[in-house]
C-alpha positions in Angstrom: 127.3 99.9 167.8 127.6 95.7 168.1 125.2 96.2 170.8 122.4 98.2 168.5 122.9 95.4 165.9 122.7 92.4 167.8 119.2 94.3 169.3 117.8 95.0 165.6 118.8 91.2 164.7 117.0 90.1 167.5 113.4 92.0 167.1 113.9 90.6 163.5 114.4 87.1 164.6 111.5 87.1 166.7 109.1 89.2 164.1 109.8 85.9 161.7 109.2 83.3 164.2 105.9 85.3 164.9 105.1 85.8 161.0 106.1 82.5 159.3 103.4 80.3 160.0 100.6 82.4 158.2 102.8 83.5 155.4 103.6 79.9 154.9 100.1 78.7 155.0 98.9 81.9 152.7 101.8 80.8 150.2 100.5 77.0 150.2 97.1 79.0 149.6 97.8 80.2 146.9 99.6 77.5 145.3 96.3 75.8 145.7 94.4 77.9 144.1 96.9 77.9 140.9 96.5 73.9 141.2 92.6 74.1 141.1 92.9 76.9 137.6 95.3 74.4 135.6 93.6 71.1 136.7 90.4 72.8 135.1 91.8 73.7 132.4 93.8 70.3 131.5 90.8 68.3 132.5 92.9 65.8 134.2 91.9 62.6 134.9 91.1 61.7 138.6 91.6 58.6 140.6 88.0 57.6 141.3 84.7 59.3 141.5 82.2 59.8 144.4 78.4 61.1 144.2 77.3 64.5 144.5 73.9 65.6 144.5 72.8 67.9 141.9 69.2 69.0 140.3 67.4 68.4 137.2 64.2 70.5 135.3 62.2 68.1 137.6 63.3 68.8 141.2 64.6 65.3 141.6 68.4 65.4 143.1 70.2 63.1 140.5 74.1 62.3 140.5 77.0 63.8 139.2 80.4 62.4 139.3 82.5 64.3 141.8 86.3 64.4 141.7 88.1 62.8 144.9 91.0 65.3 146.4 94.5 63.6 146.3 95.9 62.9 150.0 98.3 66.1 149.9 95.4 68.5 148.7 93.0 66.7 151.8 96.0 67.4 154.5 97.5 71.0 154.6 95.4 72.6 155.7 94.5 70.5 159.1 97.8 71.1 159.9 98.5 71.1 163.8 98.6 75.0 164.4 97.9 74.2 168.3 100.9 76.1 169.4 100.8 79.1 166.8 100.3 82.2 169.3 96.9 84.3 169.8 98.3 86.9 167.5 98.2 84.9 164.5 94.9 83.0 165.4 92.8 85.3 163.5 94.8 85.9 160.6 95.0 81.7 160.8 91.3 81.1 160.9 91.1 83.2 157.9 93.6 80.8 156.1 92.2 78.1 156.7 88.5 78.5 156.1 89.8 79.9 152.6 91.1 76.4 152.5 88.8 74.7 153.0 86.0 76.3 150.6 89.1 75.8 148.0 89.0 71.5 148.4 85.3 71.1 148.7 85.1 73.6 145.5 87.9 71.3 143.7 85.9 68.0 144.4 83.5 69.3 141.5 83.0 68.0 138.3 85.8 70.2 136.9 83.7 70.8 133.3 81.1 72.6 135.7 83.3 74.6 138.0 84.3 78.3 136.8 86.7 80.4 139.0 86.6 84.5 138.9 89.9 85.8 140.0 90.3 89.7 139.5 93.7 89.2 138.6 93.7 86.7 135.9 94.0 83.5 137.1 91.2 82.2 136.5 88.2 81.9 134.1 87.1 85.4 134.3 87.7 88.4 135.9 84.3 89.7 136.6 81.0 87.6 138.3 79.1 88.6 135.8 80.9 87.0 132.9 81.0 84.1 134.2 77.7 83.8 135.2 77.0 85.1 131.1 79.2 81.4 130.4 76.3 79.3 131.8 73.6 78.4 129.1 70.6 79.5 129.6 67.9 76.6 130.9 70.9 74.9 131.8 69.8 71.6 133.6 73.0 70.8 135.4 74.6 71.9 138.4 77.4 74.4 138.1 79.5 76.3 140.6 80.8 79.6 140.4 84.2 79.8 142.6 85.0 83.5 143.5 88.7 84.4 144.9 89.1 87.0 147.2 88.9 90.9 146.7 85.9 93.9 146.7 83.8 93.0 143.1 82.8 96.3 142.4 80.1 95.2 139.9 76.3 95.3 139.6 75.1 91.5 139.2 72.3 89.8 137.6 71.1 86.2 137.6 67.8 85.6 134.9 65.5 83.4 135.5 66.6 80.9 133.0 69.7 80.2 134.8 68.7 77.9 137.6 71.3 75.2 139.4 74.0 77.8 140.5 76.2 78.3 143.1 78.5 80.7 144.1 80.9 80.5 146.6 83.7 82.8 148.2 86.6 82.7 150.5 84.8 84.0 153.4 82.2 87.2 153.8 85.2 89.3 154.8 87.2 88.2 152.0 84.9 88.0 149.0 82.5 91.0 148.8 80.4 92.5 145.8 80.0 96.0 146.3 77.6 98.6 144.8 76.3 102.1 145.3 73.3 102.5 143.5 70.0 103.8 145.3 66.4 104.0 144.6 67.6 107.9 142.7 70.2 107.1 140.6 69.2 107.9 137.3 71.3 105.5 135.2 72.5 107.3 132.0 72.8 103.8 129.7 70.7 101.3 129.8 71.7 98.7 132.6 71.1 94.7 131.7 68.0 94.4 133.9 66.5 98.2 133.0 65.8 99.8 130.1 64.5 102.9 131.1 67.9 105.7 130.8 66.9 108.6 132.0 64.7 107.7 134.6 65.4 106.9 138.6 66.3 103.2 139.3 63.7 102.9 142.2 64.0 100.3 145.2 63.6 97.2 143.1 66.2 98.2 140.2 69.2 99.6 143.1 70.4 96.2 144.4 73.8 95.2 143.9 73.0 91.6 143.5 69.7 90.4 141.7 69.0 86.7 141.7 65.3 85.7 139.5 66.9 82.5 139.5 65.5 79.4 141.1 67.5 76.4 142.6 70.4 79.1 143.4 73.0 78.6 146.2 75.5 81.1 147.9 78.2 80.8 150.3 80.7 82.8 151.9 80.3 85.8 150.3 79.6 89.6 151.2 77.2 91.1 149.0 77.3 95.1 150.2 75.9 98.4 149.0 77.8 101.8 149.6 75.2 104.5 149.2 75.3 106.5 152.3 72.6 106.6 154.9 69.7 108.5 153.4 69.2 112.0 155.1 64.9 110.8 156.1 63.4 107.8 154.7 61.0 109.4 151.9 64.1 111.0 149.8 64.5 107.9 147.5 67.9 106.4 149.6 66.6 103.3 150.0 70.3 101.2 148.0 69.5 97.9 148.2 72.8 95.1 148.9 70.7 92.2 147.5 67.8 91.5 145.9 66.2 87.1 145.7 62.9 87.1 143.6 63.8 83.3 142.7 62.2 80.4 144.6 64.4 78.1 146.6 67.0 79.8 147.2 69.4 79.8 150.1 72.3 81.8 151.4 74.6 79.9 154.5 78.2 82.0 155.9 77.1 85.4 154.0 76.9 88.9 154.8 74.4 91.7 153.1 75.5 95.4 154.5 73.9 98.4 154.0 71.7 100.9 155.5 68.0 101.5 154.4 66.3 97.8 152.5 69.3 96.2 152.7 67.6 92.7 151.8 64.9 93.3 149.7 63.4 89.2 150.0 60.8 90.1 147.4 59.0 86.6 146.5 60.0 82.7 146.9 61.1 80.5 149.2 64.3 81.2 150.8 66.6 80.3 153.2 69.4 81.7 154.8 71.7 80.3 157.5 74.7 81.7 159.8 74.0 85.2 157.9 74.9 88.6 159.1 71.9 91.1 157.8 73.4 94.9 158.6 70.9 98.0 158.2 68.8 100.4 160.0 65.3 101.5 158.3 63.2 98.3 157.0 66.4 96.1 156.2 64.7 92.7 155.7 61.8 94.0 153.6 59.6 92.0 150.7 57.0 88.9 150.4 58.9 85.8 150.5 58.3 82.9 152.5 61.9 83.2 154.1 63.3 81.2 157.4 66.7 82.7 159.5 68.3 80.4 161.2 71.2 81.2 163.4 71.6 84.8 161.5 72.9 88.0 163.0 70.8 91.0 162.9 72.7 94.0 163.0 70.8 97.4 163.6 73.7 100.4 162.5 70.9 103.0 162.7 67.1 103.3 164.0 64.5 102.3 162.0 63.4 98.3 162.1 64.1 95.2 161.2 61.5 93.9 159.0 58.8 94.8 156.6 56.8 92.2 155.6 54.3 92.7 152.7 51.7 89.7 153.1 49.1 91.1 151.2 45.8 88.3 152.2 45.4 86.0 154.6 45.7 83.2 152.7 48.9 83.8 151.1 51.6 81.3 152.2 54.6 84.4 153.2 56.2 85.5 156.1 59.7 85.7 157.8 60.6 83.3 160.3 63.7 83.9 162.6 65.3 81.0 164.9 67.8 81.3 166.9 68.9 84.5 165.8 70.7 87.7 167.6 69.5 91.2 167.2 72.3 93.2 168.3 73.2 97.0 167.9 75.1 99.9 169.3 73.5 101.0 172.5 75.5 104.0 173.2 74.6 105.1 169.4 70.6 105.8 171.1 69.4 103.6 168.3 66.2 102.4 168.5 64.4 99.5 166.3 61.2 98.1 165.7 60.9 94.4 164.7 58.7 94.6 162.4 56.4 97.2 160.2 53.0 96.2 158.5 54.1 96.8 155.2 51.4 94.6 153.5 48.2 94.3 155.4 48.3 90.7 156.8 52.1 91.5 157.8 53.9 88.0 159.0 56.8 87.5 161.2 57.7 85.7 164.1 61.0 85.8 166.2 61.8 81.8 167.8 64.2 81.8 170.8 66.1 85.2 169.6 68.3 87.0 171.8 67.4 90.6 171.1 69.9 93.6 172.7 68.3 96.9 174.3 67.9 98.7 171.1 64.7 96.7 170.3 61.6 99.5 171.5 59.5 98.1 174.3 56.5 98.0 172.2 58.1 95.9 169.2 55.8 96.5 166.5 54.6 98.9 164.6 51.3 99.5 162.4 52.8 101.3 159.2 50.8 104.4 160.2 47.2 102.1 159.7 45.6 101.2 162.7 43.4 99.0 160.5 46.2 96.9 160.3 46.1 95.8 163.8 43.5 93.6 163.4 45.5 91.6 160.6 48.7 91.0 161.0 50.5 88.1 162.5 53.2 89.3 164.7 54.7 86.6 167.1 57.4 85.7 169.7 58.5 82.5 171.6 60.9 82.2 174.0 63.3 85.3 173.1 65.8 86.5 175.8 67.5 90.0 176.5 67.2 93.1 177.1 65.1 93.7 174.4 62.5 90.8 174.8 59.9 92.6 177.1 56.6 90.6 176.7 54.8 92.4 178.8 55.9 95.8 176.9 54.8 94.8 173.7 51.4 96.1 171.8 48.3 94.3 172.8 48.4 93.4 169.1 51.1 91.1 168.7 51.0 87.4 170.3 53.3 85.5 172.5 53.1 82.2 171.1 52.8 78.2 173.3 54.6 75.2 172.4 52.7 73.7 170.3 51.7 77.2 168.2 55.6 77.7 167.7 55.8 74.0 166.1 55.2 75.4 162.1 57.7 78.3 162.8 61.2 76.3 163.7 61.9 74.2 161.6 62.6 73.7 157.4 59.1 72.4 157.2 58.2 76.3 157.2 59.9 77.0 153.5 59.3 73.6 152.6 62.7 72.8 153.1 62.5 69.4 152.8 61.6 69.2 149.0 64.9 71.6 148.0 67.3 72.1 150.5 70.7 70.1 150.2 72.6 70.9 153.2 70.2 70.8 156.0 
């Protein structure tokens, strides 16, 4: 029997040397977070200010006074955890990128900074409250801290509600979930649509809707759960997200779903280290849009864009640099990268990697040979399986140096006059 004990007080002795380090660091977590709600609230006084860039009704970045961190708040988290073993490494990183999105969210100008926490501690409970707390035509910068847990909410940001951010705890931790589709009839009337009774259409089923210019989001997962549509005419198309505002950019996020996940309807936009999930037409709209660095995840066949330039003339397209097309090959899916939805259809891949599941041919005309003759379909310098050149339509280009130059950089979404972290 002394033998069985000593055996059970061992395994527990080792399971808390194996545990303790993430627990601890989750505990300091959360203390943080409780520090960041009551300093908020009590508006204390800080030891010294520092810039931070925010925008005004003109466009022109001005400056906002900035709280500093104290030293203990700056130093937890880059605690040595060198020798913490590979099973905790994951549950670790998670940790401490929370962390960190926790100081650089408390170095705001604490009259400007609202926390959601679904239990309680914080300003609201809900994204869309506090997003309701911001005046309308605000003119100052204001950012929306969200703690983690699945917001299962439809939101909507006006278009008099410019100079937001919001900002999670990591796109596996922070996630606003939805299951409307292009069917649902809603029976009340919903904030952005006042027609009960009737079918939502594509537009009206995204989880998230931003009109909003001059709106920022971070490490967050915005998701919808309508299951794959049975064809693609039977009005499943459930939308994750939704940007019909001009400069707006997304860096660290996630947008799941299955058919139009990411409906980039109009605008300049920009997104950054993204992961894009879907399978029919899951980057679809007209905005002038670069991805840089994004994953693009097929989960079904269909393809990945559809692009609605509608003249020549018009200033839209999707860029993509640097990206990764990837999908399950053993699944047998197939993708296109792009379908004409608008006539002069625009969208170029830049030095993509793209996995086996892209079709040899690439493109597609919409079902409008017509369209072949307009569109603007382009590739430089891609790599994998799925990068065939020589496979691809007679239709589409592959582009020289010094054609590529207007696709790669900021410059393409005009980047230079809006974006603040690039």
């Amino acid at each position: 029997m002394s033998i069985v004990i000593l055996c059970w007080l061992s395994i527990l002795l080792l399971a808390s040397q194996l545990l303790r380090p993430p627990f601890l660091l989750l505990f300091k977590q959360k203390d943080q977070q409780h520090n960041i709600v009551k300093d908020v609230h009590q508006d204390t006084r800080t030891a010294g200010t520092t810039a931070a860039p925010y925008w005004n009704t003109s466009g022109i970045q001005q400056v906002a006074p900035k709280k500093l961190l104290s030293s203990s708040e700056s130093l937890w988290w880059t605690t040595n955890y060198a020798s913490v073993s590979s099973m905790q490494a994951s549950s670790l990183a998670g940790v401490i990128q929370s962390s960190r999105v926790f100081i650089e969210a408390r170095s705001v100008n604490s009259s400007r900074l609202i926390i959601v926490d679904q239990f309680g501690f914080g300003h609201f409970q809900t994204i869309q409250s506090a997003l309701d707390s911001i005046p309308a035509n605000n003119t100052r910068f204001y950012m929306i801290l969200i703690t983690s847990g699945v917001y299962e909410e439809k939101v909507y940001i006006p278009r008099s509600k410019p100079f937001i951010t919001i900002q999670g705890l990591g796109s596996d931790n922070t996630i606003i979930s939805w299951h409307d589709t292009a069917d649902t009839v809603p029976l009340v009337k919903e904030r952005n649509y006042h027609r009960p009774g009737q079918r939502l259409g594509t537009f009206h089923s995204a989880t998230v809707a931003i009109n909003a210019p001059k709106f920022i989001a971070r490490w967050i997962s915005f998701q919808n759960t309508a299951a794959a549509p049975m064809n693609t005419t039977s009005g499943g198309q459930a939308v994750a997200l939704q940007v019909s505002g001009d400069q707006v950019a997304f860096y660290n996020c996630s947008f799941k779903g299955r058919q139009d996940t990411l409906y980039d309807h109009k605008g300049r936009h920009y997104f950054r280290n993204c992961y894009i999930e879907g399978s029919v037409d899951f980057i679809f709209g007209d905005g002038l849009s670069m991805y840089k660095a994004c994953e693009i995840h097929a989960v079904g066949s269909g393809s990945v864009t559809a692009q609605k330039r509608q003249n020549a003339s018009d200033q839209t397209g999707f860029s993509f640099v640097d990206c990764h097309l990837t999908g399950n090959n053993a699944s047998n899916i197939e993708i296109y990268l792009g379908r004409a939805w608008g006539p002069f259809s625009r969208v170029i891949y830049v030095s993509c990697y793209m996995d086996a599941i892209v079709v040899p041919q690439g493109w597609h005309n919409w079902g409008d040979k017509n369209r072949e003759l307009t569109v603007s379909y382009s590739e430089f310098n891609c790599s994998g399986p799925g990068a065939r050149a020589s496979d691809r339509v007679i239709w589409s280009r592959q582009l020289d140096t010094s054609e590529v130059l207007p696709f790669v950089n900021i410059s393409f979404v005009e980047g230079e006059q809006w974006l603040q972290y690039e």
